[in-house]
Backbone bond lengths (Angstrom), bond angles and torsions (degrees), N, CA, C in turn:
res aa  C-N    CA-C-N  psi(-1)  N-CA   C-N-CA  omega(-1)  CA-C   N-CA-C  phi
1 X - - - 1.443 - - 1.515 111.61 -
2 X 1.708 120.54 -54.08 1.409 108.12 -177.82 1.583 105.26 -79.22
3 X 1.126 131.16 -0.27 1.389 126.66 151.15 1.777 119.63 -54.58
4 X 1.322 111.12 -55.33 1.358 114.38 174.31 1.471 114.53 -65.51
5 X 1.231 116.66 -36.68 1.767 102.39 179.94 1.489 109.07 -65.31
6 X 1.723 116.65 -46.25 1.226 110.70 178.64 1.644 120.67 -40.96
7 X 1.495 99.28 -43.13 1.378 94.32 -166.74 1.452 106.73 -75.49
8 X 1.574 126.59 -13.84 1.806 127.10 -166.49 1.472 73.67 -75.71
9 X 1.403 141.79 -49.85 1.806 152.21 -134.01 2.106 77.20 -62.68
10 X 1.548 94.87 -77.27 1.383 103.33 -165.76 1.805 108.67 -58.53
11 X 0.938 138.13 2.98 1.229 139.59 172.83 1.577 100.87 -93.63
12 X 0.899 137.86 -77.32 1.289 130.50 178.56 1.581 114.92 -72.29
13 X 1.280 136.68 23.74 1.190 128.02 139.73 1.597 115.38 -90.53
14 X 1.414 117.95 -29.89 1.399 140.12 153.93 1.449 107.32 -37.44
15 X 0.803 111.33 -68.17 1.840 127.19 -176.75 1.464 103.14 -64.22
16 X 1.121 125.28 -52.46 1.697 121.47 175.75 1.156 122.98 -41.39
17 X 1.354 77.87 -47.67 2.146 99.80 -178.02 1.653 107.00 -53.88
18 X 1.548 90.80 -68.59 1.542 110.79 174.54 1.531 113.23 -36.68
19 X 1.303 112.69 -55.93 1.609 102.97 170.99 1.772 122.60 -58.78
20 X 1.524 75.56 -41.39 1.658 73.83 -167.98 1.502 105.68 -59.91
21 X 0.938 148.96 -15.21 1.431 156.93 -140.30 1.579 103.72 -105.00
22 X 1.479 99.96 -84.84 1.843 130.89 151.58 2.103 92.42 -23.87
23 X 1.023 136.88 -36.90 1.565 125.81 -150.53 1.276 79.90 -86.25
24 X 1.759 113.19 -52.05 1.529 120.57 -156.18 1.607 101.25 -70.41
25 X 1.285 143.91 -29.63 1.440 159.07 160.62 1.702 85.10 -27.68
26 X 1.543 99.48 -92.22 1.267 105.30 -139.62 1.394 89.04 -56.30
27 X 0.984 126.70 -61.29 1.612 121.09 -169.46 1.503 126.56 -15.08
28 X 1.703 113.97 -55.90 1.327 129.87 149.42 1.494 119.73 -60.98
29 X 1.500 124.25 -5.67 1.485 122.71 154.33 1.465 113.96 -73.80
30 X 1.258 100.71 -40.79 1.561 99.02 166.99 1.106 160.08 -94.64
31 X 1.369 99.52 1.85 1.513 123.15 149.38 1.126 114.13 -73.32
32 X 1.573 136.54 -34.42 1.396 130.34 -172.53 1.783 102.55 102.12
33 X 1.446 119.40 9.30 1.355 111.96 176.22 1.362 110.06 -89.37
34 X 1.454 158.44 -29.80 0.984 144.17 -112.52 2.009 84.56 -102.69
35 X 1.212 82.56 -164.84 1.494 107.24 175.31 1.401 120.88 -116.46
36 X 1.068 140.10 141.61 1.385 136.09 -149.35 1.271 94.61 -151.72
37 X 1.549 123.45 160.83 1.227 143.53 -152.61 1.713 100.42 -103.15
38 X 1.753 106.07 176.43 1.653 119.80 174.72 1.582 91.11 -31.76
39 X 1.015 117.76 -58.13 2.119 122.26 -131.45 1.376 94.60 -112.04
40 X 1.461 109.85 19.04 1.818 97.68 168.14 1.862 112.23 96.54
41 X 0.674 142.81 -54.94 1.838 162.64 175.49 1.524 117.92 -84.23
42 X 1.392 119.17 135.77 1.078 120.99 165.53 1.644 104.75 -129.08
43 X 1.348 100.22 60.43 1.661 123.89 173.11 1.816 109.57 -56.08
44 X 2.032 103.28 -46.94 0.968 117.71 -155.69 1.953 103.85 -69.75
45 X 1.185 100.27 -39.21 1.034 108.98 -176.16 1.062 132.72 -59.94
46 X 1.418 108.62 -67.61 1.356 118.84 141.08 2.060 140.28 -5.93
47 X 1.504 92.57 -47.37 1.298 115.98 -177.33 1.261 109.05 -93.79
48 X 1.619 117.78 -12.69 1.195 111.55 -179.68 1.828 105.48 -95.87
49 X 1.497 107.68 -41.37 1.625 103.65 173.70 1.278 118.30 -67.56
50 X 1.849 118.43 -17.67 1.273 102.59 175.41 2.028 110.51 -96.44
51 X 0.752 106.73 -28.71 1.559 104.54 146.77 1.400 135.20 -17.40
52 X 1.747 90.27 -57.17 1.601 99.51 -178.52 1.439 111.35 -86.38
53 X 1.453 104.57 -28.71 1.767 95.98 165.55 1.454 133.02 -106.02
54 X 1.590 109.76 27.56 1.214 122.46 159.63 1.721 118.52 -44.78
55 X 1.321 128.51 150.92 1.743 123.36 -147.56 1.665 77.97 -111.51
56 X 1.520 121.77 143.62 1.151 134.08 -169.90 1.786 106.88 -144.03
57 X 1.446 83.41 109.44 1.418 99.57 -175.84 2.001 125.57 -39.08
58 X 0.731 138.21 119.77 1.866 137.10 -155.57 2.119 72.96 -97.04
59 X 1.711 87.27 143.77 1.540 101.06 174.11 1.950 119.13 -69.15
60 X 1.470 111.51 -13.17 1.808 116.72 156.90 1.497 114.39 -61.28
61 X 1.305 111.21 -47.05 1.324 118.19 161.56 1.225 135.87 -38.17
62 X 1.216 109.73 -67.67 1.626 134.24 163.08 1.366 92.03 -50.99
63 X 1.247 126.00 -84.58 1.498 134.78 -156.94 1.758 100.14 -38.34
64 X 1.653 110.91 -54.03 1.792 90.83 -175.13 1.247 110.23 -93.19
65 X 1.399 142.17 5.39 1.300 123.16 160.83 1.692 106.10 -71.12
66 X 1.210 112.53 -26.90 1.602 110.60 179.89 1.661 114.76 -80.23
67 X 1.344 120.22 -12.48 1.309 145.70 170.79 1.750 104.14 -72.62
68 X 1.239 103.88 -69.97 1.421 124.07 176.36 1.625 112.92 -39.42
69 X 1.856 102.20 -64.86 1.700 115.09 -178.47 1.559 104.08 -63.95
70 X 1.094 138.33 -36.31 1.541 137.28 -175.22 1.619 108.00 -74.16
71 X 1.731 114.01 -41.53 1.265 106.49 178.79 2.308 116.08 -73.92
72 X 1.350 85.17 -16.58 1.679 94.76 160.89 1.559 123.44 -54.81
73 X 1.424 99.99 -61.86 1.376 134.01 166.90 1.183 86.72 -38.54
74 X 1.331 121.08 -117.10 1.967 113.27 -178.01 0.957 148.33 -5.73
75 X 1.476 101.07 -31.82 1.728 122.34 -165.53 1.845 82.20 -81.15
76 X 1.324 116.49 -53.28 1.307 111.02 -167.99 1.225 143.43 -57.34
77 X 1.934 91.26 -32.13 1.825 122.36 157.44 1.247 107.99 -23.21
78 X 1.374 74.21 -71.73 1.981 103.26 -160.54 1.284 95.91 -67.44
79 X 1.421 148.15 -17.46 1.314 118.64 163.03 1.331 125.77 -84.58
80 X 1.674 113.71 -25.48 1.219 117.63 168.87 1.811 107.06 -58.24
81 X 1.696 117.13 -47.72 0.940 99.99 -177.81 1.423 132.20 -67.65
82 X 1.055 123.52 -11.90 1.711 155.04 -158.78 2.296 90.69 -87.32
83 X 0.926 78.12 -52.39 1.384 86.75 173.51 1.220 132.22 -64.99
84 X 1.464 102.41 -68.59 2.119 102.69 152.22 0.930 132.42 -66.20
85 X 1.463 126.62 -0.55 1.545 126.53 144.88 1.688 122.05 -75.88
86 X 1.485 120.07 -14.56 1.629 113.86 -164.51 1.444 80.30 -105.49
87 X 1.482 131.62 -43.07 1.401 107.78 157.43 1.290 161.84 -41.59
88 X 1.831 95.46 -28.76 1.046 111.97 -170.24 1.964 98.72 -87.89
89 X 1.119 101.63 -47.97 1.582 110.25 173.79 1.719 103.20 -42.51
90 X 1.731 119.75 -61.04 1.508 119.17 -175.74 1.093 122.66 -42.20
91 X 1.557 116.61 -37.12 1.278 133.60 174.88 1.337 125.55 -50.03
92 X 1.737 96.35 -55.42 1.398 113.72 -171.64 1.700 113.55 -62.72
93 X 1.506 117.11 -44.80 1.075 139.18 136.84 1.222 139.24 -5.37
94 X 1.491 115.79 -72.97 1.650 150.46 155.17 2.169 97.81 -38.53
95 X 1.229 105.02 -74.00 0.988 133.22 173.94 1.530 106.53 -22.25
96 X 1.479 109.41 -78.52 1.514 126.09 177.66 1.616 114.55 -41.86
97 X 1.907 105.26 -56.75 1.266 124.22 -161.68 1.735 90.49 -50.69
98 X 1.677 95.71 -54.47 2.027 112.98 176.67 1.812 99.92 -24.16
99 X 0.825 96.59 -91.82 1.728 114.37 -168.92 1.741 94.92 -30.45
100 X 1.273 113.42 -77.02 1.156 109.59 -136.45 1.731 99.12 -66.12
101 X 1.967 109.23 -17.19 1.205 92.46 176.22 1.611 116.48 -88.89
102 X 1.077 126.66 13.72 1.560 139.93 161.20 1.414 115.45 -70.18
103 X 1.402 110.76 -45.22 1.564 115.16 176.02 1.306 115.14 -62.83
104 X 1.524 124.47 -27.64 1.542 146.21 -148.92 1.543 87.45 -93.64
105 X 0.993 119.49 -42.18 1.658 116.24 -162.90 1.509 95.33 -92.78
106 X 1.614 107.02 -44.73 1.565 91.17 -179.49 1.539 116.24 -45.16
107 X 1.736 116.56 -53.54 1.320 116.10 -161.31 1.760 100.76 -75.51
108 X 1.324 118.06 -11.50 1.497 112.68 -176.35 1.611 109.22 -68.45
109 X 1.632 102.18 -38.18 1.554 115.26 -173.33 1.717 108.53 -81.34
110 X 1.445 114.31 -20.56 1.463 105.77 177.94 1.375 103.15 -73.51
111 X 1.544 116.05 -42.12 1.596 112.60 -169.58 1.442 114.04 -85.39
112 X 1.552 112.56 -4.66 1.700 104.94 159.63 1.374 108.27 -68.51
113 X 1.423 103.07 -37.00 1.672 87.02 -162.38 1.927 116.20 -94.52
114 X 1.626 85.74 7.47 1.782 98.36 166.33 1.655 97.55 -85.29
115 X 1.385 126.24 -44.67 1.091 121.76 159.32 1.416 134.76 -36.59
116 X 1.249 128.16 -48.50 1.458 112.86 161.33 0.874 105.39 -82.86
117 X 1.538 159.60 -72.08 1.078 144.44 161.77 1.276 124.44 19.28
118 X 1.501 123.56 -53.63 1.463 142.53 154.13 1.561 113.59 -63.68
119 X 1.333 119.91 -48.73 1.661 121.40 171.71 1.282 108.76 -50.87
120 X 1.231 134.30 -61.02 1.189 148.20 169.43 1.418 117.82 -43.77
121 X 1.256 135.03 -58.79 1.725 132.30 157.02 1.571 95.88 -42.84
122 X 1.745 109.76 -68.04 1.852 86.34 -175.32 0.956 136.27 -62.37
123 X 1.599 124.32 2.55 1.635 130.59 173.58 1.045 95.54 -77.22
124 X 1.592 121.38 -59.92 2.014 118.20 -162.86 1.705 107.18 -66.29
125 X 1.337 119.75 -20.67 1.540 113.47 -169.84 1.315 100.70 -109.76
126 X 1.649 135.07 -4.86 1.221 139.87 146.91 1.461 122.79 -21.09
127 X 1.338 137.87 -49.37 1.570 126.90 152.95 1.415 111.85 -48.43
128 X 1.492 131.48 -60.88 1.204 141.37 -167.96 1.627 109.96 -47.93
129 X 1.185 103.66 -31.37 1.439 120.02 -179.24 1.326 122.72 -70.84
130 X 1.456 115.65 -42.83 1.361 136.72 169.88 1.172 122.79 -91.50
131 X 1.637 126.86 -5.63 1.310 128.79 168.02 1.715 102.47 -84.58
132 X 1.396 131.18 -40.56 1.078 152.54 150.71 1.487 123.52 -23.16
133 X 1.625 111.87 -66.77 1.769 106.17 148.87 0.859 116.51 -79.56
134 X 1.418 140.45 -12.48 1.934 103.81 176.48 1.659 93.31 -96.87
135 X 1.407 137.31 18.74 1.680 120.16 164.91 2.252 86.36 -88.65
136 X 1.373 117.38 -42.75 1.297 115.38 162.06 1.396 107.67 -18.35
137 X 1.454 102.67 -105.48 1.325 134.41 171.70 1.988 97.35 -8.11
138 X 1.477 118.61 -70.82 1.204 114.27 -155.42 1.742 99.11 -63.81
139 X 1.202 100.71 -56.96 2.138 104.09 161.26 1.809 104.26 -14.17
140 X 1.159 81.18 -83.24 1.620 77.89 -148.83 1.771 103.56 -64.95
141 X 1.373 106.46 2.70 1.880 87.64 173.66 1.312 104.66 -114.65
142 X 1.737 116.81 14.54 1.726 108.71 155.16 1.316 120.35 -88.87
143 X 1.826 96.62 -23.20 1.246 120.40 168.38 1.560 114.81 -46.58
144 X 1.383 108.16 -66.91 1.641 122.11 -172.61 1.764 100.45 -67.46
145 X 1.211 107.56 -14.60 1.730 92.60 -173.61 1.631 111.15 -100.55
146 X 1.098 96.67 -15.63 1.718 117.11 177.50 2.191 98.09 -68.99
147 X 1.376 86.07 -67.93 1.695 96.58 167.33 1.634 104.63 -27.30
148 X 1.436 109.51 -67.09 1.699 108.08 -146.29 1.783 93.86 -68.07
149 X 1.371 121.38 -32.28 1.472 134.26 -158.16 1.625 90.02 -64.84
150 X 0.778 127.59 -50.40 1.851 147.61 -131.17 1.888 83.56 -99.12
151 X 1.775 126.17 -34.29 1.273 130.91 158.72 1.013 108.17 -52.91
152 X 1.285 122.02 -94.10 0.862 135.86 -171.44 1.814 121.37 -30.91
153 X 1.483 102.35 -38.04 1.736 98.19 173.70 1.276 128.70 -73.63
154 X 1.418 101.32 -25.33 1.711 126.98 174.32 1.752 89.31 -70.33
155 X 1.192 141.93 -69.27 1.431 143.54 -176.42 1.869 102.46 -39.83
156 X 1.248 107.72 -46.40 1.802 118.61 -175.97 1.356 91.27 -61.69
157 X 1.218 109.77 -71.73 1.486 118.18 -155.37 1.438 99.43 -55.26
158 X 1.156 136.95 -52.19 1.251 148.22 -165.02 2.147 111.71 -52.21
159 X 1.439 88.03 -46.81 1.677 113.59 161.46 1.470 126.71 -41.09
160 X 1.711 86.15 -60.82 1.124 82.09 177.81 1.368 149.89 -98.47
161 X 1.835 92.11 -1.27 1.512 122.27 155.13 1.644 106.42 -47.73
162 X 1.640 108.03 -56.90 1.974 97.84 177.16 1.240 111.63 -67.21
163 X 1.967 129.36 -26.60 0.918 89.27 -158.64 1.954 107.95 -73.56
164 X 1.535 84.50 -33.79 1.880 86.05 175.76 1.769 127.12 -57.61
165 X 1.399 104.99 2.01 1.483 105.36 154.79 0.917 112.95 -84.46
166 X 1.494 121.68 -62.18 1.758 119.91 -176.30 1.726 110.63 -44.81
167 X 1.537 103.99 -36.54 1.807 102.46 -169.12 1.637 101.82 -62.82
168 X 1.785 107.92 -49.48 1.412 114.86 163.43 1.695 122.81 -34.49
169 X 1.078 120.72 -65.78 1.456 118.74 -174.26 1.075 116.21 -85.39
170 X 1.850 132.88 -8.13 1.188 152.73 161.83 2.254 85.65 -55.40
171 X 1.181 86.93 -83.91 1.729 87.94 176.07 1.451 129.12 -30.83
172 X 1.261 83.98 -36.04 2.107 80.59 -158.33 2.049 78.38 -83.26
173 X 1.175 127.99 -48.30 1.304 133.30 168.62 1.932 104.50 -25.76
174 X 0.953 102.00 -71.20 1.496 107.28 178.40 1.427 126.68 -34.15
175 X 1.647 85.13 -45.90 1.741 110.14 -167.77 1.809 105.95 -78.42
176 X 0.811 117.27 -34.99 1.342 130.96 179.82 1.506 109.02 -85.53
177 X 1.415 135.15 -25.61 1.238 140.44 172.61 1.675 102.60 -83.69
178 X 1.229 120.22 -31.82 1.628 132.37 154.78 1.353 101.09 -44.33
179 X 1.012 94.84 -75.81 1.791 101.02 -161.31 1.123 133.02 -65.90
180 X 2.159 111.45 -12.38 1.101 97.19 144.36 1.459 135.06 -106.71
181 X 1.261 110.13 42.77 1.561 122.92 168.87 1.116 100.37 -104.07
């Protein structure tokens, strides 16, 4: 390992150079100072020093960008798969919630319509119903008036049990106030 950094160290001090060099080239290409060859251009040259200090990838390099791009690759699997699994579960889910709320409405709609079904018998037997409590109704208030009558005679009778004592001892009172005159 500290073998390979040394050598990335000397590769890009190589390359610095190389630029820096190659920068200072063109620079004097573009001023019009440099020196130029038989045929006008020093293309060749050029291409040959930057050639030699072209930056050349070290196999650690290579090795973890290909480490790096594959663990990308994965990362993405696993999200695609991460994904068609929370879907696949929602579904399954969705699915269930489906059904069971189909059954819910079915049995809601059978027992509405057992519900009128029932409204409807109690509309047509609706007189029957009310002829029924008020013969009730009339019961229990011949009932309650029978009660108060049956008071009330016990209260009479009761009257007139004292009054026929008092008339009694009113008499025998008389008779004895007779008898001693």
């Amino acid at each position: 390992m500290a073998w390979g950094k040394k050598k990335e160290e000397e590769e890009d001090v190589d390359l610095e150079a190389g630029e820096a060099s190659n920068n200072k080239k063109s620079k004097k290409n573009k001023k019009g100072k440099g020196k130029k060859g038989a045929d006008g251009d020093d293309s060749d040259e050029e291409s040959k020093k930057a050639s030699k200090h072209e930056r050349h990838r070290s196999a650690t390099i290579t090795a973890l960008m290909e480490t790096r791009q594959q663990a990308s690759d994965q990362y993405a699997q696993a999200q695609k798969a991460e994904r068609a699994y929370l879907a696949k579960k929602h579904a399954t889910e969705a699915r269930s919630n489906y059904t069971e709320t189909k059954t819910h409405f079915k049995e809601a709609f059978s027992h509405f319509a057992a519900g009128f079904r029932g409204l409807w018998h109690v509309i047509r037997t609706l007189p029957h119903i009310m002829a029924h409590r008020r013969a009730e109704g009339r019961r229990k208030a011949e009932q309650q008036k029978r009660t108060r009558v049956e008071e009330r005679m016990k209260k009479l009778e009761e009257q007139l049990a004292r009054d026929a004592e008092r008339a009694a001892e009113e008499e025998k009172a008389e008779k004895e106030a007779a008898a001693k005159k």
